[in-house]
ZASE-772255 format. One record per residue (C-alpha): x, y, z. Coordinates in steps of 0.5 Angstrom, whole numbers, padded with zeros to 4 digits, always signed. Layout:
// ZASE-772255
XYZ ...
This chain:
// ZASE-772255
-0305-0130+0258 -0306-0124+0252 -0303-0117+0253 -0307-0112+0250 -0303-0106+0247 -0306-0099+0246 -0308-0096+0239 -0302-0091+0240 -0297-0096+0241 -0301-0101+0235 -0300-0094+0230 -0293-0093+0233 -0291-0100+0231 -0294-0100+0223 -0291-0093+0223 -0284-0096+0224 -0286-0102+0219 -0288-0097+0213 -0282-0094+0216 -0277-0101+0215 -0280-0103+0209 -0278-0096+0205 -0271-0098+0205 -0271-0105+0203 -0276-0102+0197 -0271-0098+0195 -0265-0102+0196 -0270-0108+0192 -0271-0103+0187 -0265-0101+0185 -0262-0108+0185 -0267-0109+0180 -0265-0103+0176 -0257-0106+0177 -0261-0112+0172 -0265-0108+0168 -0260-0103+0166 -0253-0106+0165 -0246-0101+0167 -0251-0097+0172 -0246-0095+0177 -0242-0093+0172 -0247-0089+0168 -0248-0085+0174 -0241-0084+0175 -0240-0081+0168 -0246-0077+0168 -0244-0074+0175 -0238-0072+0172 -0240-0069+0166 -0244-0065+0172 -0239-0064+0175 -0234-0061+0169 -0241-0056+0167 -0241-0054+0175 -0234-0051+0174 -0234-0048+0167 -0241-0045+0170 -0237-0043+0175 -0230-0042+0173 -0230-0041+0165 -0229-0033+0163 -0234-0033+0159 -0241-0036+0159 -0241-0042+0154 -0245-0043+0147 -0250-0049+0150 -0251-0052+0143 -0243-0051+0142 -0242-0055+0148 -0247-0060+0147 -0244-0061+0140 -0238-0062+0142 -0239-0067+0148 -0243-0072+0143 -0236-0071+0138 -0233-0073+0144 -0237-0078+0147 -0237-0082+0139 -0229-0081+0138 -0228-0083+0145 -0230-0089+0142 -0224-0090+0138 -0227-0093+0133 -0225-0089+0126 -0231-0091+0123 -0236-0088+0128 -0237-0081+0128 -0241-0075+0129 -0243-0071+0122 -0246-0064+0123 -0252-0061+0120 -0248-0059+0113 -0243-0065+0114 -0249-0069+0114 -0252-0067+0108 -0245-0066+0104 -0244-0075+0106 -0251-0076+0104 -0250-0072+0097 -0244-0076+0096 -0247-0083+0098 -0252-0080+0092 -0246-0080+0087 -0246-0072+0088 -0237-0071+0089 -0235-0065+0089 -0228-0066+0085 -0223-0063+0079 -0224-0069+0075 -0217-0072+0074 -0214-0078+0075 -0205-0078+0076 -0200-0082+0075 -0193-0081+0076 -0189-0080+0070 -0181-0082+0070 -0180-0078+0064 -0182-0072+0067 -0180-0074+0074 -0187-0071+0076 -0194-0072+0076 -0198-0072+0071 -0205-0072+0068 -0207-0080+0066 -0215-0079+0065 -0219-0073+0065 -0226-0075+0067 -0232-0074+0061 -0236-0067+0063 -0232-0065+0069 -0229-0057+0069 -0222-0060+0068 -0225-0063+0062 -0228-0056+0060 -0222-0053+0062 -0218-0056+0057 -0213-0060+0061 -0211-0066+0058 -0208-0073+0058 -0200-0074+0060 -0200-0065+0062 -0194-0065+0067 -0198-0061+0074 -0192-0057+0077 -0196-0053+0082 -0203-0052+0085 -0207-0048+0089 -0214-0045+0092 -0215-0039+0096 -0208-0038+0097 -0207-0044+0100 -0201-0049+0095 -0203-0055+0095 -0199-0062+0096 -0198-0062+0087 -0190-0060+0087 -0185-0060+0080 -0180-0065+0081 -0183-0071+0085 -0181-0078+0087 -0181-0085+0087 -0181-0086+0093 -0187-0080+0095 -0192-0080+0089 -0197-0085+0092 -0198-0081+0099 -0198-0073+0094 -0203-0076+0089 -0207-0079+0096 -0206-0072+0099 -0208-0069+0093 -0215-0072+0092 -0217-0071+0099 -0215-0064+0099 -0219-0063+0092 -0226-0068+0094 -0226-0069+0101 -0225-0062+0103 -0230-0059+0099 -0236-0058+0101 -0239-0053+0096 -0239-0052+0088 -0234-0044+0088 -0229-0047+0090 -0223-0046+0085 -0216-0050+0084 -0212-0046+0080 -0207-0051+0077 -0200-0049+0073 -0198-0054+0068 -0193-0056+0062 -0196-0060+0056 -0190-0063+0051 -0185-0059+0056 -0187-0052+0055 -0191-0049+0061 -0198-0047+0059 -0202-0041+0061 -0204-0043+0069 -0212-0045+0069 -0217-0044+0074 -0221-0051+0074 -0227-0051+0079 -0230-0056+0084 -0236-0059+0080 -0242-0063+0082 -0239-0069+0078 -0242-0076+0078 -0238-0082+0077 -0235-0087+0081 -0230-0089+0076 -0225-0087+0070 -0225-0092+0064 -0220-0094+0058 -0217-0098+0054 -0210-0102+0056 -0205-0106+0051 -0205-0113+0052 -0198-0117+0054 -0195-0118+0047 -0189-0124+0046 -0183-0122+0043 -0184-0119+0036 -0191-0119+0037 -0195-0113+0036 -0200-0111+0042 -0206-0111+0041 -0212-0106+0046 -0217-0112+0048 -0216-0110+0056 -0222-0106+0059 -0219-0102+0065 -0224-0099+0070 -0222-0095+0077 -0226-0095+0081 -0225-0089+0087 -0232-0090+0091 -0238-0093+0092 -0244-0089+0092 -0251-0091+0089 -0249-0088+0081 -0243-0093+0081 -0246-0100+0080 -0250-0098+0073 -0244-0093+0071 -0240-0100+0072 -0244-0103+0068 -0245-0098+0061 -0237-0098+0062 -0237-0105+0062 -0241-0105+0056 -0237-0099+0052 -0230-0103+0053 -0233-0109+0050 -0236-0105+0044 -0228-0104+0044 -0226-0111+0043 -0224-0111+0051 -0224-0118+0051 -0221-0118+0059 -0222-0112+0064 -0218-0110+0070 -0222-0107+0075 -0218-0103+0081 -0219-0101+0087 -0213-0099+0090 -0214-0093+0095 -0222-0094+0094 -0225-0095+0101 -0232-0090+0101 -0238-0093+0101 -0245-0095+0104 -0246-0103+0104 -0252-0103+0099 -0248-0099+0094 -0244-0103+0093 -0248-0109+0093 -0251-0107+0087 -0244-0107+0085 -0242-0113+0086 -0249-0116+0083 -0247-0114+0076 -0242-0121+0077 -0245-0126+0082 -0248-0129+0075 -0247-0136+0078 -0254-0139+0081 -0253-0141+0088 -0258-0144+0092 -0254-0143+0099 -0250-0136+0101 -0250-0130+0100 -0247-0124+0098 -0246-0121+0105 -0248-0123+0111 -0248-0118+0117 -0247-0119+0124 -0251-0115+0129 -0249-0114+0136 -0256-0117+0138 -0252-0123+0134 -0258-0123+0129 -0255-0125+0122 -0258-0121+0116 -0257-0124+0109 -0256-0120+0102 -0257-0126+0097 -0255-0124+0089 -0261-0124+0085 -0257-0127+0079 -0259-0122+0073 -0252-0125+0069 -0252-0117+0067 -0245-0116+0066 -0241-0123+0066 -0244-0125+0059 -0239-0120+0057 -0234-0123+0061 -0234-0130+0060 -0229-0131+0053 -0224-0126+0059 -0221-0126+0065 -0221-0120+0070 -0216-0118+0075 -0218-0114+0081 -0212-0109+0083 -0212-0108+0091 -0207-0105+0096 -0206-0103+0103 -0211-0097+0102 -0216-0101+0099 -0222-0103+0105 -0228-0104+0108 -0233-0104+0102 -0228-0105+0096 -0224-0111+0100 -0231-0114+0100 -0232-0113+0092 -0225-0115+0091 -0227-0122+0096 -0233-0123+0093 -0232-0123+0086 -0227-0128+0087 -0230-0132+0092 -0237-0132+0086 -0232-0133+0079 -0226-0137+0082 -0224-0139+0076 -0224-0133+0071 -0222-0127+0077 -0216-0125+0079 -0214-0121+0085 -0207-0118+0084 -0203-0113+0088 -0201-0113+0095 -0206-0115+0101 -0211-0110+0103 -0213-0105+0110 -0217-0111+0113 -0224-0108+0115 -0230-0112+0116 -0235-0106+0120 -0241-0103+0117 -0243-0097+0119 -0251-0094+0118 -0253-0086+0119 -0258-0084+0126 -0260-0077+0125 -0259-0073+0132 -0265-0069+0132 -0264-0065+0138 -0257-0063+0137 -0257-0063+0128 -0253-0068+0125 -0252-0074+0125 -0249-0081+0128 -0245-0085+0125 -0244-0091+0128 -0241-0098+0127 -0246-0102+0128 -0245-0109+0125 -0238-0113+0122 -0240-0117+0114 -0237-0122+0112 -0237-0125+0104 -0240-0131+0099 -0238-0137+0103 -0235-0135+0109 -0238-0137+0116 -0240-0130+0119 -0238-0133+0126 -0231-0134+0124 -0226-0129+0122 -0224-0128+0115 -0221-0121+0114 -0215-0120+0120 -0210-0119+0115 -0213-0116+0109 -0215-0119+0103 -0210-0123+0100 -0207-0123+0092 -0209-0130+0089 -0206-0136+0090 -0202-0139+0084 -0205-0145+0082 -0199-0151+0081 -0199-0149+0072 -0198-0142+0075 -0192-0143+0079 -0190-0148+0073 -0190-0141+0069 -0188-0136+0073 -0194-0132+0075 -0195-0129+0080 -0200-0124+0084 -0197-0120+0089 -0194-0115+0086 -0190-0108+0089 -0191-0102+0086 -0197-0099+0083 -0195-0099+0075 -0191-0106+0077 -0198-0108+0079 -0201-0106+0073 -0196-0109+0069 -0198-0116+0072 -0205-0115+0072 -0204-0113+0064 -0200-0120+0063 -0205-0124+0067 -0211-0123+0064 -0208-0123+0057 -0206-0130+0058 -0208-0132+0064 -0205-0139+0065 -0199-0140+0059 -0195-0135+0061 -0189-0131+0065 -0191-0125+0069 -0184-0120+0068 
């Protein structure tokens, strides 16, 4: 038997289908939407409080709120909320002051400090070639007792500590580099020189161009013996795109001074970009290799990138008769702690790392540009590992550790972890000097 249905009730009944099908289509299609986008619910939970926060200032706040200020301050919120100090948002200028420093363009004084134990104060260790404190007239060993800009005084005080010197010099250097985003800023420095005070000078922030600050430094000498200057002593504070070729004609000067070992410090140094640095760490890795890298970075895709050594043998042929101590510390991180690693890691034998363990920092960061807000972003994007190491294992959670004394080391009385900045240097001296027959003091 066959019942038969009006076309209304047929119209009726494909209606109420379409009908049926529109939710299942939707629930479909945002469970597919839940695969393709991971943390969708949350997303939308975040993007509905953001709705809901811009709805109240709308309707709440007592004034009517700078929609590019309020846009800028939610990315710098968005990437700090990260926690991660090595992400951030740089604004249009910041952007263009990090990217003038990355070319080697440091707005700074030009002065190296140390402290003095004849002063009890601070006083001038280096003055860097060409800079405005050169031009100024300060010199090596004037005692700094006060300085200040626009009124401001700033962390250098008269009678200073064993104890607080460190964190002064530190404080100094950032209130003197970091915070200056132009070139007519001005310090005005009050100084003694051979324990009379000297006029006080006005020195201006310049547009200096090196990474590093060079000398001559007596090597050990025995008892009875007269010291002689064979150690080259480089510091490097940074690495920018300029600091590789200046590491190399520092090299070559200190060796046309009969440098016959070299000190390379690096304590307190922790600013750079990958690529500088690699060209840095180049000028040693002499040693032709036919597996490794010098670095390789690990995405978060799980791609491996490989920076191999090109082996020029530019500078090592001026080392090989010497040894060379690295200096680390507590400060010394990211891209200085993969320096340090990785020319002990290419020239065991003939490199020494001296001091005390570093910071532990194995992140890289790349620079995004923000076009819609201006600036850009700075974000980790990748952890690095040196020469030698196996990038799926850890190898930087407790710092770059000092060498280890090898059995004729301990046999002697070397040592490579030292405390104290001018102890460190001391033993630095004393190792490269005579690196495998004599006492550390």
């Amino acid at each position: 038997m066959s019942r038969k249905i009006t076309v209304g009730a047929a119209f009726a009944i494909a209606l109420l289908m379409v009908a049926a099908s529109i939710p299942l289509t939707m629930l479909y299609a945002r469970n597919q939407q839940n695969k393709l986008i991971k943390n969708l619910p949350q997303l939308i939970e975040d993007f509905g409080a953001l709705q809901e926060i811009q709805k109240k200032i709308s309707d709440e706040y007592y004034k009517d709120p700078a929609g590019d200020r309020v846009t800028t301050g939610m990315v710098r919120g968005y990437i700090a909320g990260l926690g991660d100090p090595g992400s951030r948002y740089l604004s249009a200028q910041e952007y263009k002051t990090y990217m003038d420093r990355l070319e080697g363009k440091t707005p700074e004084l030009g002065i190296v400090l140390k402290y003095s134990p004849e002063v009890f104060g601070l006083v001038i260790d280096q003055v860097k070639a060409g800079s405005t404190a050169a031009v100024s007239g300060l010199r090596k060993g004037d005692h700094i007792t006060k300085a200040e800009s626009g009124g401001v005084v700033l962390s250098i005080k008269p009678d200073v500590t064993l104890d607080e010197y460190e964190d002064l010099i530190s404080k100094f250097y950032e209130e003197t580099t970091v915070a200056a985003d132009t070139a007519s800023i001005a310090v005005t420095i009050t100084y003694k020189r051979d324990g009379a005070f000297q006029p006080p000078v006005n020195v201006m922030l310049g547009s200096a161009v090196s990474s590093i600050s060079v000398e001559m430094k007596n090597a050990w000498a025995k008892e009875g013996e007269t010291p002689e200057r064979t150690v080259g002593y480089i510091q490097i504070s940074h690495f920018f795109k300029n600091t590789a070729a200046q590491l190399e004609n520092a090299i070559k000067e200190l060796h046309n001074q009969n440098a016959q070992s070299y000190i390379l410090d690096v304590r307190g140094c922790s600013e750079g970009n990958l690529e500088s640095v690699l060209k840095a760490i180049d000028l040693f890795a002499y040693v032709s290799r036919d597996t490794g890298a010098m670095a390789t970075v690990r995405y978060k895709d799980g791609t491996l990138v490989q920076h191999p050594s090109t082996a020029n043998n530019r500078v090592m042929s001026y080392t090989t008769g010497g040894y060379i101590a690295v200096l680390i510390d507590g400060n010394t991180s990211g891209v200085a702690e993969l320096f340090a690693y990785d020319l002990w890691a290419y020239n065991p034998d003939k490199v020494f790392l001296v001091g005390a363990p570093t910071k532990g920092l194995n992140t890289i960061q790349e620079l995004f540009p923000l076009p819609t807000v201006g600036g850009a972003a700075l974000l980790t994007v990748g952890t690095v590992s040196p020469y030698g190491v196996d990038p799926d294992k850890p190898w930087n959670e407790k710092g770059v550790q000092p060498s280890d004394p090898s059995d004729a080391d301990k046999k002697e009385g070397i040592i490579y972890r030292i405390s104290g900045r001018e102890q460190q240097l001391i033993g630095a001296i004393a190792i490269v000097s005579k690196p495998r027959n004599m006492p550390v003091e």
